[in-house]
C-alpha positions as CSV (number, residue, x, y, z in Angstrom):
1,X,5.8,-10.7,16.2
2,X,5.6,-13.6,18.9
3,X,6.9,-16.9,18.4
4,X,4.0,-19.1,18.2
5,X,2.3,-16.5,15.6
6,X,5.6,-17.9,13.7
7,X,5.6,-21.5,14.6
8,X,1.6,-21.1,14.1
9,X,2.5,-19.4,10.2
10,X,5.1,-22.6,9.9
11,X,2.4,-25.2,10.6
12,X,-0.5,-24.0,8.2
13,X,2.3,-23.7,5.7
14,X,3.6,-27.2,6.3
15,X,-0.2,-28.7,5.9
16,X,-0.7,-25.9,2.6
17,X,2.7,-27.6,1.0
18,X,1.1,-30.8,1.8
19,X,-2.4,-30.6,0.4
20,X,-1.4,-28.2,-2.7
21,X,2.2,-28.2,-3.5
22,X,3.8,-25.2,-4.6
23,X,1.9,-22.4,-5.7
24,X,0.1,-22.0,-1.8
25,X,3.9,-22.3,-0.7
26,X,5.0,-19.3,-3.2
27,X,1.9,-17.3,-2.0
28,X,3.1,-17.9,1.9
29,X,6.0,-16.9,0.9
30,X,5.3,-13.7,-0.5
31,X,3.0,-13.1,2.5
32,X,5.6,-13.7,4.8
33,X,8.0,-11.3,2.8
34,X,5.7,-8.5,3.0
35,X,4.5,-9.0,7.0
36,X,8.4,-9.5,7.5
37,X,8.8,-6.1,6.0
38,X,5.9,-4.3,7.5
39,X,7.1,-5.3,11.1
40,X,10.6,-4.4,10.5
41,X,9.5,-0.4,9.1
42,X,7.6,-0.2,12.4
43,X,10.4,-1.6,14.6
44,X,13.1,0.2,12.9
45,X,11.5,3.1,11.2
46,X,14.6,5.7,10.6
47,X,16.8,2.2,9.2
48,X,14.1,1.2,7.0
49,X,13.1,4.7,5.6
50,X,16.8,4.1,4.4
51,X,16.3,0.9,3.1
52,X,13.7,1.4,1.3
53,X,15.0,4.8,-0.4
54,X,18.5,2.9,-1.6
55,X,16.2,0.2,-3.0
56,X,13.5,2.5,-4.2
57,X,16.6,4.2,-6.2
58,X,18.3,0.7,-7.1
59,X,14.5,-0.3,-8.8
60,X,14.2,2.8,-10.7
61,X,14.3,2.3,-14.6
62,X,15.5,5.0,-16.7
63,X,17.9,7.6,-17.3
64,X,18.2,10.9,-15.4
């Protein structure tokens, strides 16, 4: 990710937050979350098949 595709993502956030209020900043949120999370398995793919196994496991309802 560059730094003006994040200073880019921080600007049309700033003008959603001012036209709409919150629920365009929750949903920008959540976007950012996920693309944060999709860049980091491709940049780090052995730490984040980790990561996402302890979580996966950590998530999991029930007994065994």
């Amino acid at each position: 990710m560059k730094p003006w595709h994040c200073f880019a993502f921080l600007i049309v956030t700033a003008i959603a937050l001012y036209y709409a209020k919150w629920p365009i900043l929750i949903i920008a949120a959540i976007i950012g979350i996920v693309r944060g999370w999709t860049w980091l398995t491709y940049r780090f793919p052995r730490t984040m098949t980790a990561v996402n196994l302890i979580l996966a496991e950590l998530l999991r309802s029930g007994r065994r």
